[in-house]
C-alpha positions as CSV (number, residue, x, y, z in Angstrom):
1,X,-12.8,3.8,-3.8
2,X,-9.4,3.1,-3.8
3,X,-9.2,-0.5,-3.5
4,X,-12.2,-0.4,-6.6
5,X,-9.8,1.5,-9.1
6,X,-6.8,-1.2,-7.3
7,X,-8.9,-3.3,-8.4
8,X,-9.0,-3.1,-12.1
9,X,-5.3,-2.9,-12.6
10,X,-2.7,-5.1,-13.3
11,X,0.3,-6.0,-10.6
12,X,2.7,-4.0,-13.2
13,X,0.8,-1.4,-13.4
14,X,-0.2,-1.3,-9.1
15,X,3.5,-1.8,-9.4
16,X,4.3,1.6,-11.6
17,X,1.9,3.7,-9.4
18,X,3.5,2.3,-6.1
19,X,6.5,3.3,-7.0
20,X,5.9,6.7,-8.7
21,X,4.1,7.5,-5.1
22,X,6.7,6.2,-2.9
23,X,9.3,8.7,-4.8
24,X,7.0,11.9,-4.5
25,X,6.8,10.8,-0.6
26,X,10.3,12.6,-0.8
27,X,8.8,15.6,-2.2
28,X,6.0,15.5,0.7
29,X,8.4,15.4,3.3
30,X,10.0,18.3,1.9
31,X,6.7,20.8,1.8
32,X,7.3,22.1,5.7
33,X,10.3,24.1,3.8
34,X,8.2,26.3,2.4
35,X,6.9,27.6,5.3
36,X,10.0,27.3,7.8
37,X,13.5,27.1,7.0
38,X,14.2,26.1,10.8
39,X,13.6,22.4,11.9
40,X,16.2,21.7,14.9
41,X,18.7,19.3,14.9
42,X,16.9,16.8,17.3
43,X,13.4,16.9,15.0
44,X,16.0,15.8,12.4
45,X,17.5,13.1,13.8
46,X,14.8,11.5,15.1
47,X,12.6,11.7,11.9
48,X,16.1,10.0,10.6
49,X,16.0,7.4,13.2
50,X,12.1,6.6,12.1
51,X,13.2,6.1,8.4
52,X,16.1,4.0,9.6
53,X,13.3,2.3,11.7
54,X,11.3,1.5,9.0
55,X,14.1,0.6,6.2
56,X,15.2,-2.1,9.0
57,X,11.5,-3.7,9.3
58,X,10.9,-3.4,5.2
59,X,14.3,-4.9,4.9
60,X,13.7,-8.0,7.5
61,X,9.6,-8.6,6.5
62,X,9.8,-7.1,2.7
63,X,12.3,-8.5,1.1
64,X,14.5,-11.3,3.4
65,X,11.3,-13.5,4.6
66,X,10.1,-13.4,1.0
67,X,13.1,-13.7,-0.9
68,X,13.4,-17.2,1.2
69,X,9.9,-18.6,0.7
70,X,10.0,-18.0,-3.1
71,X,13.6,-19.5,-2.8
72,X,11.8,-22.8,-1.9
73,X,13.3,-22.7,1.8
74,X,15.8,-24.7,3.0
75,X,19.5,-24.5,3.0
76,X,19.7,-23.6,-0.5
77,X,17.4,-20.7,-0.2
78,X,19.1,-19.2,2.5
79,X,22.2,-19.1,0.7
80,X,21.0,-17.7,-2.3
81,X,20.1,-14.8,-0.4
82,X,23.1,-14.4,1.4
83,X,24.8,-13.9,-1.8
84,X,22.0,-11.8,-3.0
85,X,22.3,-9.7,0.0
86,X,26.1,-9.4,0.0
87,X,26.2,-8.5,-4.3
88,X,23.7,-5.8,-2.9
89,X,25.7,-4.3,-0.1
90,X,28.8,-4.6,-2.2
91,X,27.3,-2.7,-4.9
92,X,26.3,-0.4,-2.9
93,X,29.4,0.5,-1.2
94,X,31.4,0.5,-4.5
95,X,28.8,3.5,-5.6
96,X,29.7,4.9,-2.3
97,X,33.5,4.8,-2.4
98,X,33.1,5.9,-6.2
99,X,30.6,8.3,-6.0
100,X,31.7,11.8,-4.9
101,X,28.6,12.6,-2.6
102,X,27.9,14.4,0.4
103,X,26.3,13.6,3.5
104,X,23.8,15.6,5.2
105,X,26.2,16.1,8.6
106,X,29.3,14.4,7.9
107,X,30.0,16.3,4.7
108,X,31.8,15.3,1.6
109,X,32.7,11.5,0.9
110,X,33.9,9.3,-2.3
111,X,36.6,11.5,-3.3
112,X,37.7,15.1,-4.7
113,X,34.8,16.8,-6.6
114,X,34.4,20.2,-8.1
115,X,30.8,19.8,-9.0
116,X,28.3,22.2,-7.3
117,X,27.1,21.6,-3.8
118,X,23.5,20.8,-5.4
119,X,24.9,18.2,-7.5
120,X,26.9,16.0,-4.8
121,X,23.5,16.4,-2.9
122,X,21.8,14.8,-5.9
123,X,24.2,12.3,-6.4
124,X,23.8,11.2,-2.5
125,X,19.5,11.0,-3.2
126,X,20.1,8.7,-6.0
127,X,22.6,6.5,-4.0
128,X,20.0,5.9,-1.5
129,X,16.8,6.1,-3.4
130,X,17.0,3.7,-6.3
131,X,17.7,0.6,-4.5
132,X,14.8,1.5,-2.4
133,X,12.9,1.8,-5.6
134,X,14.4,-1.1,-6.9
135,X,13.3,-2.6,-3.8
136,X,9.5,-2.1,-4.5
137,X,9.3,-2.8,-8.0
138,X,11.0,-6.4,-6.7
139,X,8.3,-6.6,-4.4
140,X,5.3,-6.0,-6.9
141,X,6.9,-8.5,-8.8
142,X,6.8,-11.5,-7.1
143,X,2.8,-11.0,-7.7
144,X,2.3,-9.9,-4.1
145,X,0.3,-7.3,-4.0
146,X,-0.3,-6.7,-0.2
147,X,4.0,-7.1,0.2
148,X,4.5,-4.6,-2.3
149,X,1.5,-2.0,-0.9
150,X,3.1,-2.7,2.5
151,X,7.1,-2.0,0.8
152,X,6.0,1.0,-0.9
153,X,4.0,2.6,2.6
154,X,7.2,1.8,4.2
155,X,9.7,3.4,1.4
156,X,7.0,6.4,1.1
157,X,7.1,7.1,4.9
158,X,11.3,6.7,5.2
159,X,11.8,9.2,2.2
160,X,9.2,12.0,4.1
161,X,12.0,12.5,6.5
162,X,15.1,12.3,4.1
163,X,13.3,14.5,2.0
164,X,12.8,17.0,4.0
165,X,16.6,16.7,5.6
166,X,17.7,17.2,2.1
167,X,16.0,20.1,1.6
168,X,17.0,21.6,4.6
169,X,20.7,20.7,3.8
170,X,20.3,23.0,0.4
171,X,18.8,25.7,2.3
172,X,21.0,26.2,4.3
173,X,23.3,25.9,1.4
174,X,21.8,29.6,0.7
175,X,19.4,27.9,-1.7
176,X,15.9,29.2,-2.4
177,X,13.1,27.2,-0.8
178,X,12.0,26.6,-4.5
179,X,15.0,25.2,-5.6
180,X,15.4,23.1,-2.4
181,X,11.8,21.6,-2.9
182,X,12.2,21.2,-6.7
183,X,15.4,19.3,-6.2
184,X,14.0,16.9,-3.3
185,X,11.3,16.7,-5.6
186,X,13.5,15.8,-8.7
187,X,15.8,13.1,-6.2
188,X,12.9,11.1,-5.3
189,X,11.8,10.5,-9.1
190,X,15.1,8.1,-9.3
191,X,13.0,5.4,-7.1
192,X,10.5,5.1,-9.9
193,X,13.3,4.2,-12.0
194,X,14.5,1.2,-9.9
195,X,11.2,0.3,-9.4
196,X,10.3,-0.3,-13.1
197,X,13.4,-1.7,-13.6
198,X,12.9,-4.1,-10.7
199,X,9.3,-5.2,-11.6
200,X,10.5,-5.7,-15.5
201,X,12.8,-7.6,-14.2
202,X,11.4,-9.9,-12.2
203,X,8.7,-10.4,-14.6
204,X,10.7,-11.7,-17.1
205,X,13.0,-13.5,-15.4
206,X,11.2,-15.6,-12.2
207,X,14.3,-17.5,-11.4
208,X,16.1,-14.4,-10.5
209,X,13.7,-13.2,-8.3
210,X,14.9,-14.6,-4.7
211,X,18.7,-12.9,-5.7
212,X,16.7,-9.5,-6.7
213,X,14.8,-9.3,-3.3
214,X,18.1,-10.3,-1.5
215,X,19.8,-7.7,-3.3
216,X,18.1,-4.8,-2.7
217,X,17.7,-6.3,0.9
218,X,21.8,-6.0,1.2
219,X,21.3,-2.7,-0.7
220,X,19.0,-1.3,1.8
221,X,20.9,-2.5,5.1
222,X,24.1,-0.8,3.8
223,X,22.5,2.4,3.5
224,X,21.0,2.0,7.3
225,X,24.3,1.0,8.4
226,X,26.5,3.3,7.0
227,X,24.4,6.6,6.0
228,X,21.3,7.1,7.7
229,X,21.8,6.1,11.6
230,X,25.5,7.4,11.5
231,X,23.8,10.8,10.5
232,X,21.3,10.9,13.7
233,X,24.5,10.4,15.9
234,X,26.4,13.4,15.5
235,X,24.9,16.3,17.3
236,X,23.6,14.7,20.5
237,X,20.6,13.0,20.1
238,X,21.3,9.8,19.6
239,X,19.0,8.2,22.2
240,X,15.9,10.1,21.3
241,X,17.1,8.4,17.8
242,X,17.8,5.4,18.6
243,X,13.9,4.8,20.0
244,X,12.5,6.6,17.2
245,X,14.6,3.8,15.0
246,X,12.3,1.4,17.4
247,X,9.2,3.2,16.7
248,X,10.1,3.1,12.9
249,X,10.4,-0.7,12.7
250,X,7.4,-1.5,15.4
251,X,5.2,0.8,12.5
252,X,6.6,-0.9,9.3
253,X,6.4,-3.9,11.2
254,X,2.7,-3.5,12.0
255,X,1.7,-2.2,7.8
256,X,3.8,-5.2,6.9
257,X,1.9,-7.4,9.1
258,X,-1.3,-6.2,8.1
259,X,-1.2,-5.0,4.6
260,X,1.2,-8.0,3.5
């Protein structure tokens, strides 16, 4: 039934859908909150490890291998998306030096802030969402449709577990589990905003689209490096983690292979 209504759509508008879906993953991931407000520190990290997993797989199959091919191959493809992947990374680390934000074990980062606690917790969603989003409205525009079905499987399943370490973060902020899922809810509705803005993009300018997939490649591997697997080292768990990043990247790496 699915693949019948799939059927009758335009890539845009499998595109739109994708990417609305992948951003209310963050909201699912967020649900056990409102029946526990207790999920221990080594759950956490390795659901973290998973999404890392998964980012890292999404990042190398997604977006890299395709950003070459429809580079033509060749030496000139390859550096178009180094360059692509280093704007990316770079952008992504000026919005994190610039940014006050706070991380969900390390604390506060990118300066002095008076805003609320809620807000920096916002501002750290949107800083990793939207080049994810960005990410699979890319994808749907290259006119792939099993890539971007793949991407957005593999986006939706990493934001279950940042969602729901978000909303655990605000709770324990002395939030209401209301508020906490509202907010994870309202944080993952940035990726639909990358993601329209990617597949626009892309549809009206081809030429750019190597460089966009290469971007929100570097974009992507920036937040791995320097957010997510950082977070799942802190409290002792590490190597529980560190396989669950290996079981996040075998799974991504099996929908990619598959779907794509």
């Amino acid at each position: 039934m699915v693949l019948a209504f799939l059927e009758g759509l335009t890539v845009i508008q499998i595109g739109m859908i994708a990417s609305v879906a992948a951003g209310l993953a963050t909201a699912v991931g967020a649900l056990p909150i409102l029946f526990t407000q207790r999920v221990s520190d080594k759950a956490r990290d390795m659901l973290l490890g998973f999404a890392a997993g998964v980012m890292l797989a999404a990042t190398s199959f997604s977006l890299v291998v395709p950003a070459i091919e429809y580079g033509g191959g060749g030496i000139s493809a390859v550096m178009a998306v180094v360059v692509g992947m280093l704007a990316g990374a770079i952008f992504l680390d000026l919005v994190d030096k610039h940014s006050p934000h706070k991380h969900f074990i390390k604390g506060p980062e990118g300066g002095r802030s008076r805003l609320e606690a809620i807000w920096l917790f916002v501002i750290a969603i949107t800083i990793h969402n939207f080049p994810e989003g960005l990410a699979v409205g890319v994808g749907f525009g290259s006119g792939d449709v099993g890539n971007g079905i793949a991407l957005a499987i593999g986006i939706g399943l990493q934001n279950m577990p940042e969602g729901l370490a978000v909303a655990l973060a605000l709770l324990g902020e002395k939030y209401t589990r209301r508020v906490a899922f509202l907010v994870a809810l309202l944080t993952g509705l940035v990726e639909p905003i990358g993601g329209f803005l990617g597949l626009f993009l892309i549809q009206w300018m081809q030429w750019i689209l190597p460089y966009g997939l290469a971007f929100a490649a570097g974009a992507m591997l920036f937040v791995i490096s320097d957010e997510i697997i950082p977070e799942t080292h802190r409290s002792g768990f590490e190597r529980l983690a560190t396989y669950a990043v290996v079981v996040g990247f075998l799974v991504m790496m099996f929908l990619d292979n598959t779907l794509g």
